[in-house]
N, C-alpha and C positions, 0 to 999 in steps of 0.2 A: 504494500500500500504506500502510495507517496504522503507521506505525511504533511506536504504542506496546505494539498488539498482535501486529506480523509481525515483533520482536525474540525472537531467543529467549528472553531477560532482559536485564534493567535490571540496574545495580549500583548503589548508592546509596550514596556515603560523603557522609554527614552532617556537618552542623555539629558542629565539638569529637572528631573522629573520632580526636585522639591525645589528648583531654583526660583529666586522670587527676583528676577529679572524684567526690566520694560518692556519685552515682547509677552510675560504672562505664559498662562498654559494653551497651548499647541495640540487639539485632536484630529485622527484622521481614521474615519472606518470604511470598511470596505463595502458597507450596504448602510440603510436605510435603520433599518432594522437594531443590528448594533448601536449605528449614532443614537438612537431614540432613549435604550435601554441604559449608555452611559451617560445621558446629556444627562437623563432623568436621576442616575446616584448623581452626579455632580450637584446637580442642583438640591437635590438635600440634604448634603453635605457642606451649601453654602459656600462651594468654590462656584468662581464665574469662568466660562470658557470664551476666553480672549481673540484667541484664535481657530480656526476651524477649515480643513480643505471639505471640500462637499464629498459625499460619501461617492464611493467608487472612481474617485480620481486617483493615480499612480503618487504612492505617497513618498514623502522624504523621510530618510532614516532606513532601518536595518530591514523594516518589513516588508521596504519595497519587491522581495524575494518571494513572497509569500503572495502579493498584486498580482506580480509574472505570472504566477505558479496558476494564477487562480482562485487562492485560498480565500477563505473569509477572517479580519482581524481588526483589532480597536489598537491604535495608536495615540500614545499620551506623551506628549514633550514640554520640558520648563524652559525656563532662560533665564539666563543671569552673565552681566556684564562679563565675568571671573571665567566665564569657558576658557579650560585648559591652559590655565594662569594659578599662579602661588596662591592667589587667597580662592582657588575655587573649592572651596569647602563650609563647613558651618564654623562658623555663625556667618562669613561675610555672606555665603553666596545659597543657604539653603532654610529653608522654610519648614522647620518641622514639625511643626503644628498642621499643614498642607500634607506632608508627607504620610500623617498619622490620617488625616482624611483618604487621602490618595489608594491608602492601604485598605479601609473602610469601604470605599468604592467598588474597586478592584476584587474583594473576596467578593462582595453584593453580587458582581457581575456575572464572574464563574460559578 
């Protein structure tokens, strides 16, 4: 079985997934469907989703493999100025109060 397509879905937490960056949190899912069921932990969880590519458009990051593939998958990414710099760590560049939401969401989802 190809497992990228005989998964029911991928989860994808992204680089910077607790970063509290001016770009904010970053989702991308691969249906309709997905987006609906993660918009909806997000939001009662009381994170706002910042940014968003429309579902089934070819996504940025690791899951793009998984798009290719055909699979179905929720992508979650942060930002924070610090990407792959000395202070990209907590406290300058992570949110973990977000993170502990994040974690909350994400078992809801699976």
């Amino acid at each position: 079985m190809d497992l990228a397509v005989g998964a029911h879905a991928w989860m994808h937490l992204g680089a910077n997934i607790g970063g509290h960056g001016p770009d904010g949190l970053w989702i991308q899912n691969s249906d309709t469907e997905l987006r609906e069921i993660v918009a909806g932990e997000l939001i009662a969880v009381g994170i706002d989703i910042e940014r968003e590519s429309p579902p089934g458009t070819r996504p940025s990051g690791a899951v793009y493999n998984i798009f290719d593939s055909g699979g179905r998958y929720t992508s979650i990414i942060g930002s924070t100025e610090f990407f792959h710099r000395s202070m990209d760590h907590w406290p300058y560049a992570t949110n973990m109060y977000n993170i502990a939401k994040l974690a909350h969401v994400y078992l809801n989802v699976a």
